[in-house]
C-alpha positions in Angstrom: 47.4 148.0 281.5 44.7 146.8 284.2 42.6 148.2 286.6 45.0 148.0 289.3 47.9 149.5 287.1 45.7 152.4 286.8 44.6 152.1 291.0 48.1 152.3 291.5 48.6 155.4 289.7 46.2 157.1 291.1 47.3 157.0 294.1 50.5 156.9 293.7 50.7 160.4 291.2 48.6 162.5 294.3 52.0 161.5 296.8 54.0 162.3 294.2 52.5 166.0 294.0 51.8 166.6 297.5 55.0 165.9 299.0 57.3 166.9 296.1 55.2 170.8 296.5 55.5 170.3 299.9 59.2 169.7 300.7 62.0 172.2 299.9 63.3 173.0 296.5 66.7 171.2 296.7 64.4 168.6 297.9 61.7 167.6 295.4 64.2 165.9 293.1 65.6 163.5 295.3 61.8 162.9 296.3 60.9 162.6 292.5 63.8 159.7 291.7 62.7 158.1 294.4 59.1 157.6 293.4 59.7 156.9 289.9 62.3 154.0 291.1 59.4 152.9 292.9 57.0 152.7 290.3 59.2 151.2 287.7 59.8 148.7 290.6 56.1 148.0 290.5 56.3 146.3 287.5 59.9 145.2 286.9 61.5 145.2 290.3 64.5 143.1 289.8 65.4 145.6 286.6 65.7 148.4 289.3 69.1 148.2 289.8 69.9 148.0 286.3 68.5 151.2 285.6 70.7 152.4 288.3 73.6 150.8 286.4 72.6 152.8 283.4 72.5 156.0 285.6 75.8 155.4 287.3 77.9 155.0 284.0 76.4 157.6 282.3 76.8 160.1 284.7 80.4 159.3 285.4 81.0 159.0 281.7 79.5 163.1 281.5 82.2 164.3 284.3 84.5 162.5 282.2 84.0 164.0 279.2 83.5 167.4 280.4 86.9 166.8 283.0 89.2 166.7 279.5 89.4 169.8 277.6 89.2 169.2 273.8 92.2 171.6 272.5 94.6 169.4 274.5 92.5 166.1 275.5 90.8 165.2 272.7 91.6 161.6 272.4 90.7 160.9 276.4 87.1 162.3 275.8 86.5 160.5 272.3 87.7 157.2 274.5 85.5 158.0 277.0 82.2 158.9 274.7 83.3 155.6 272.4 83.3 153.5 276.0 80.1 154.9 277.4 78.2 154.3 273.6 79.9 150.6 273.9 78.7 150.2 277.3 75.1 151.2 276.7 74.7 149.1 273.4 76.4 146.3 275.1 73.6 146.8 277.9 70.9 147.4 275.6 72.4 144.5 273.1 72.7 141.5 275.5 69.0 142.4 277.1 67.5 142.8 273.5 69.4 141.0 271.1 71.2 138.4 272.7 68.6 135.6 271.8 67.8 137.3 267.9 71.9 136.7 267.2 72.6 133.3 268.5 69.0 131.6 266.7 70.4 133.5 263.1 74.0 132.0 263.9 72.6 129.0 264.4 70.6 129.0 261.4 73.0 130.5 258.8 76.0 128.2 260.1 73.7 124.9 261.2 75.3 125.4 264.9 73.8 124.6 267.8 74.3 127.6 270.2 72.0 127.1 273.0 69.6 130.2 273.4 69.1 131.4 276.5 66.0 132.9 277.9 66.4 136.6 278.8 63.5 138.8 279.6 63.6 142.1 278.2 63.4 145.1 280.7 60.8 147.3 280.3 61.5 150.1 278.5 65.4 149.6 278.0 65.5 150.9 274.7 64.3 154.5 276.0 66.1 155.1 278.8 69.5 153.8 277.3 68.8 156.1 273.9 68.0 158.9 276.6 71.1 158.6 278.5 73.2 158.5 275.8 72.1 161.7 273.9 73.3 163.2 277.1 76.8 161.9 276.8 77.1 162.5 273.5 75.6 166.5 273.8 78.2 167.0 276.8 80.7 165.5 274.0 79.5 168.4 271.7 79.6 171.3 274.3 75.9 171.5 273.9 75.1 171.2 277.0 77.0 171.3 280.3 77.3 168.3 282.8 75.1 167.4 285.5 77.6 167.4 288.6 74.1 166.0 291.1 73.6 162.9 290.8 70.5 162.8 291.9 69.1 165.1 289.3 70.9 163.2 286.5 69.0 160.1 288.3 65.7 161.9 287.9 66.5 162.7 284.4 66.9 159.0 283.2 64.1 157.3 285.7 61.5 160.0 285.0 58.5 157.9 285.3 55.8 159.5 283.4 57.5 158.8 279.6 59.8 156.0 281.6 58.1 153.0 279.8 57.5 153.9 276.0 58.7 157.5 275.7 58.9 159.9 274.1 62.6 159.9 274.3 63.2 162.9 276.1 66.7 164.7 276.1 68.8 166.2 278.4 69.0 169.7 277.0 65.1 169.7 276.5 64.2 169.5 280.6 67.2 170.4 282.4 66.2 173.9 283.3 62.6 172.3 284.5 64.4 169.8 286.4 65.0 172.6 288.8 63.1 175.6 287.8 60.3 174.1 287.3 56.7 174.8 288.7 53.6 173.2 289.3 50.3 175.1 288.7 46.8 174.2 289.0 46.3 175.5 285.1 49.4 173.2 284.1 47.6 170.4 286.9 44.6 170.6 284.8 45.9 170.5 281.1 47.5 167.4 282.2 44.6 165.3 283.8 42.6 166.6 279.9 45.4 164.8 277.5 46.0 161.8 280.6 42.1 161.1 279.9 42.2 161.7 276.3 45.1 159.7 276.4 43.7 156.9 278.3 40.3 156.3 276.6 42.8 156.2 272.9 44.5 152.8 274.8 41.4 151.4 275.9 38.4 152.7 273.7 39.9 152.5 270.7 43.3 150.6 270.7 42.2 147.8 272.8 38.8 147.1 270.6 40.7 147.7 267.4 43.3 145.2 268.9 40.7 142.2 268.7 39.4 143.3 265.6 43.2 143.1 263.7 44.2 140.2 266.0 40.9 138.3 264.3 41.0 139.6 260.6 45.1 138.7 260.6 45.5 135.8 262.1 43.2 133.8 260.7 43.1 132.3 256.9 40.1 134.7 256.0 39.1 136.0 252.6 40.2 139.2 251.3 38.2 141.7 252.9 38.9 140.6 256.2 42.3 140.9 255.5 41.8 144.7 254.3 39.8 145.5 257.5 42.9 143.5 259.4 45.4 146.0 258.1 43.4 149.1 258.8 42.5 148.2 262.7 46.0 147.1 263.2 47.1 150.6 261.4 44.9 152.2 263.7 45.2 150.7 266.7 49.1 150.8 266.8 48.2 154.5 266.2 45.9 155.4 269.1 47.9 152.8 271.3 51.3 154.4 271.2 49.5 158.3 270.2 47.9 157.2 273.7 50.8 156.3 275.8 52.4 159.7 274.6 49.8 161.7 275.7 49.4 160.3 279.0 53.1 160.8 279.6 53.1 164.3 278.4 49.7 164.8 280.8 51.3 163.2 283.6 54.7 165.5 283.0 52.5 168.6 283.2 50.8 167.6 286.0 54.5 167.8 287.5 55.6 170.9 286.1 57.4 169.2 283.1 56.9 169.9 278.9 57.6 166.8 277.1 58.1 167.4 273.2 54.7 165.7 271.3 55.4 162.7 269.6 52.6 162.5 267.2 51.4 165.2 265.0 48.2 163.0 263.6 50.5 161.3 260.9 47.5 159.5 259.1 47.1 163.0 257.3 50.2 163.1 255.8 50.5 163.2 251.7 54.2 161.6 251.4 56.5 158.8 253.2 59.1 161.8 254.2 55.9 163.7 255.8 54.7 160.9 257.7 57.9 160.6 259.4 57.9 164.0 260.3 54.8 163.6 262.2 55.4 159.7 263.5 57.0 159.0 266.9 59.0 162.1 266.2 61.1 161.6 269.3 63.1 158.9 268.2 63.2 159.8 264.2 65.3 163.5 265.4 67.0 160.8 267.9 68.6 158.8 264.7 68.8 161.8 262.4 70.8 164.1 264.9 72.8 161.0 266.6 73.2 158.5 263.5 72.3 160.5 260.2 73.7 163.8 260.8 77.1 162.1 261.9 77.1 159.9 259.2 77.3 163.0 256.8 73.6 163.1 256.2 73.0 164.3 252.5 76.1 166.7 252.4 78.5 163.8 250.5 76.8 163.5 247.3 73.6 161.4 246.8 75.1 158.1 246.8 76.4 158.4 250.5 73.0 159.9 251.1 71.2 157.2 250.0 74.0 154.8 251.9 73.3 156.9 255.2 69.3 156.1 254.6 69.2 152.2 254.3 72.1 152.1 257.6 69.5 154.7 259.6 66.7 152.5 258.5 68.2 149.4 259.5 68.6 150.6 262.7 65.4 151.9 263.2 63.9 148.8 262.3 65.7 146.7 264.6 65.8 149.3 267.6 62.0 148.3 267.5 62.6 144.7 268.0 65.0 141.5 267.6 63.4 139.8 265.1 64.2 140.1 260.9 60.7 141.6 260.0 61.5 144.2 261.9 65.0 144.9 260.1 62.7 144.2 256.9 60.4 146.8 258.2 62.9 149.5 258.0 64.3 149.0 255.0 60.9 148.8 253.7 61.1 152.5 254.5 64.9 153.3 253.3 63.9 151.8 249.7 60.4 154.5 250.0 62.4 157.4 251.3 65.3 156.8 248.7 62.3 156.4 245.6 60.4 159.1 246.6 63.9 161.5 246.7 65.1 160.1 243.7 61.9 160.6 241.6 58.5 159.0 242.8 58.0 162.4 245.3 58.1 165.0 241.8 55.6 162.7 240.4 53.4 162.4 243.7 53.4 165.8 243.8 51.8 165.8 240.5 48.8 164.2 241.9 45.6 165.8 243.1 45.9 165.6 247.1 43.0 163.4 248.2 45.5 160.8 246.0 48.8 161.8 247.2 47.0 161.1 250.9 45.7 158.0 249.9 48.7 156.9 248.3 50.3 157.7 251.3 48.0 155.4 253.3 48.2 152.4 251.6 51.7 152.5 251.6 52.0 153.2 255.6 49.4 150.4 256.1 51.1 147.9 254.1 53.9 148.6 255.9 52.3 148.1 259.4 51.5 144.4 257.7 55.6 143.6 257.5 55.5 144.9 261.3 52.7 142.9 262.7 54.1 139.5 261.3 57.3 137.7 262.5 56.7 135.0 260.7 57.0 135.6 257.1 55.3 132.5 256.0 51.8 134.3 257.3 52.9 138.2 255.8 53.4 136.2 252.4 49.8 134.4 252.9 48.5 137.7 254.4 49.7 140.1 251.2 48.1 137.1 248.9 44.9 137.8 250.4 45.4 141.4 250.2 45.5 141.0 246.5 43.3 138.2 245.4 39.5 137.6 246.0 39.1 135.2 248.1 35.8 134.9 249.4 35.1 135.4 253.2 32.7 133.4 256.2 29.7 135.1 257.3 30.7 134.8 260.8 34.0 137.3 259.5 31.6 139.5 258.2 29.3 139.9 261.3 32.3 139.8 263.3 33.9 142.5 261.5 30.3 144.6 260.9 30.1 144.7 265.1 33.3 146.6 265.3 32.6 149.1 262.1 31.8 152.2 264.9 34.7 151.5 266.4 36.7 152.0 263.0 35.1 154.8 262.1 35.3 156.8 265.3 38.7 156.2 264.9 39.4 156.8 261.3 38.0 160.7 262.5 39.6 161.4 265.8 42.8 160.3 263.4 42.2 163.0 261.6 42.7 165.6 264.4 39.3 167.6 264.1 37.5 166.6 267.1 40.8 167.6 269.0 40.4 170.7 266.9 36.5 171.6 268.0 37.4 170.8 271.6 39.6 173.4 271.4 37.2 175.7 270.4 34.7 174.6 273.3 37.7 174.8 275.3 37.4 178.4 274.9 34.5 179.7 274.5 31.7 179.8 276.9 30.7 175.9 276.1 33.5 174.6 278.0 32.0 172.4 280.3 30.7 170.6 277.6 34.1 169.3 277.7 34.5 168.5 281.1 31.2 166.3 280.8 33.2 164.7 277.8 35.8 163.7 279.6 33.6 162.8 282.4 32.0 160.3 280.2 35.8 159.4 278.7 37.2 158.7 282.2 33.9 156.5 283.6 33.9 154.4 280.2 37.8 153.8 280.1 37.6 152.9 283.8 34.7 150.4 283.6 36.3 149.3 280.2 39.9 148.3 282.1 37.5 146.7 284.9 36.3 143.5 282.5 39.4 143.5 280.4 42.4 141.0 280.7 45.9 142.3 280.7 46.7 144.3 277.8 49.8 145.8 277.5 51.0 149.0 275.2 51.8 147.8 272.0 55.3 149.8 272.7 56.3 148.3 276.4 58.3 145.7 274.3 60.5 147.8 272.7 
């Protein structure tokens, strides 16, 4: 994000309001897909009409599905939901994955495929996953079809989570996408988690960004490469926590209520808790559209287990093309399938301050596998982590200037400061927070004013 991303979208959420209030009802939609072609134009403007691609089958593939009836059609609409899942993975396969297959082909078989150079669109992987939920839920008579186009449009393009979620679905926002109303109350909730949102990405994200970038990618000693793994652990926290909350501001500010994505996961006590509380959009995504169909745990343990490491896999590699990413995830299948099998009754054991520790580590180290493609530098990195290798002075100082910034983060992590705002919120202090998030606004602004481009971590996936 820079300072004329956020220019932009100041000016350009106001129009939004003011004429989608203003026109008619049957209007506002058409208004709404509109604008949020427009800004994902902004940045990716030849991608538009790929988007619109991804609308157009979709939408046709729904009427399909929902033109068959399933005592006597059954084969047409499983053709027609196998097609539409082909043709969005194809999409989202060529775009994403195109370059990650032929360089492994043409390393496991010595060939010499030539690679070509594709740029992924922003935020592919959330608007393909979004608009195939809402096939497959018309599939499953759990919702009905949207026969306007234009509101189907709106659905997919929504621009406030359009970039890096949450993955929003169908059934979730299709009675706001026309009952929906827009308040001054709802106006104002939103603008208090865009801010809070806002100063997470470039308060604390961004300055815990240089910190990791320093600390990991150099051949330090071993405490910078402690310190490494905990900026990076919290900065990919407060960078995509951030992005969520500003989408779920900006959706209120429109009448919308997105799902929460984050439920301050650094206080969980166990892998399968974590993952309760971590991008929690797209883990019920794979467990109700992958797992659950799968057979989940209802086939004995074995196939349980089986459905985990596939799921996993998945996950890993929906985050990016590259094999750390795939390790990554199975990292996480391996944890899941220990701590069912028995390392979760012994946990459990453990006095809770351990059990949250534990926890910790483990998600930290795990951030380590995501942050390095090249495995080379993880194996160099988890020697460090391990040994006691002496560090410079200058990686001390360096590290020493950022410690406030690690420590205000390690607490608003913990969710308690959210916790007393609340309270002020309240009570007849209030306005203490509206000078907070005075403050919060002025320093995010000036803050995006001297920094370079710096994208969310997430816009790549």
């Amino acid at each position: 994000m820079v300072f004329s991303d956020l220019i932009f979208l100041f000016f350009f959420l106001p129009a939004v309001i003011l004429v989608t209030k203003l026109s008619p009802r049957s209007w506002r939609n058409t208004e709404l897909f509109l604008f949020s072609l427009l800004f994902y134009a902004w940045g990716e403007p030849v991608y538009v009409l790929l988007m619109l691609t991804v609308i157009l089958v979709n939408y046709l593939a729904g009427l399909l599905v929902a033109a068959f009836p399933a005592e006597t059609r059954w084969r047409e609409r499983r053709l027609v939901l196998v097609l539409a899942i082909a043709l969005n993975l194809g999409i989202l396969g060529y775009y994403k994955y195109t370059g990650f297959f032929l360089e492994s082909m043409n390393r496991l078989f010595r060939s010499h495929f030539p690679v070509p150079e594709i740029v992924l669109p922003i935020g592919i992987s959330f608007y393909i996953f979004q608009s195939m939920s809402y096939v497959i839920d018309v599939y499953r008579y759990q919702v009905d079809p949207q026969y306007n186009p234009l509101l189907f449009g709106t659905y997919v393009s929504l621009f406030p989570q359009l970039i890096a979620g949450p993955i929003v679905r169908y059934r979730d926002v299709s009675d706001q996408l026309t009952g929906r109303e827009e308040t001054w109350s709802r106006f104002a909730y939103g603008t208090i988690r865009f801010v809070y949102g806002l100063a997470k990405k470039v308060l604390l994200a961004n300055q815990l960004g240089v910190l990791a970038d320093r600390m990991l990618q150099t051949e330090a000693g071993t405490l910078s490469a402690w310190v490494g793994m905990a900026a990076y652990t919290l900065q990919i926290y407060f960078d995509f926590s951030g992005y969520s909350d500003m989408a779920i501001g900006l959706g209120r500010m429109l009448g919308f209520r997105f799902k929460e994505n984050f439920d301050y996961p650094y206080v969980s006590r166990s892998i399968t808790e974590f993952w309760k509380r971590w991008h929690m959009s797209l883990s019920s995504w794979f467990r109700e559209y992958v797992y659950i169909p799968l057979g989940g745990n209802r086939r004995g343990r074995a196939r349980q287990y089986l459905n985990l490491l596939i799921v996993w896999a998945l996950t890993g590699l929906w985050h990016g093309a590259a094999a750390n990413f795939i390790l990554w995830g199975l990292y996480y299948a391996a944890l899941l399938i220990l701590e069912k099998q028995f390392f979760g009754k012994l946990t459990a054991r453990l006095p809770g301050f351990l059990q949250h520790i534990l926890t910790l580590l483990i998600v930290a180290f795990g951030w380590g596998i995501f942050y390095y493609t090249d495995f080379g530098l993880f194996r160099a990195f988890a020697g460090r982590l391990f040994s006691s290798q002496p560090d410079s002075e200058e990686a001390l100082r360096f590290a020493a200037a950022y410690l406030p910034t690690l420590l205000a983060a390690c607490i608003a992590a913990t969710g308690r400061p959210n916790a007393l705002l609340k309270k002020l919120r309240r009570g007849r202090f209030f306005w203490m927070e509206i000078v907070f998030l005075s403050v919060l606004f002025i320093l995010s602004t000036a803050a995006l004013v001297n920094q370079s481009y710096n994208p969310f971590i997430y816009f790549r996936f």
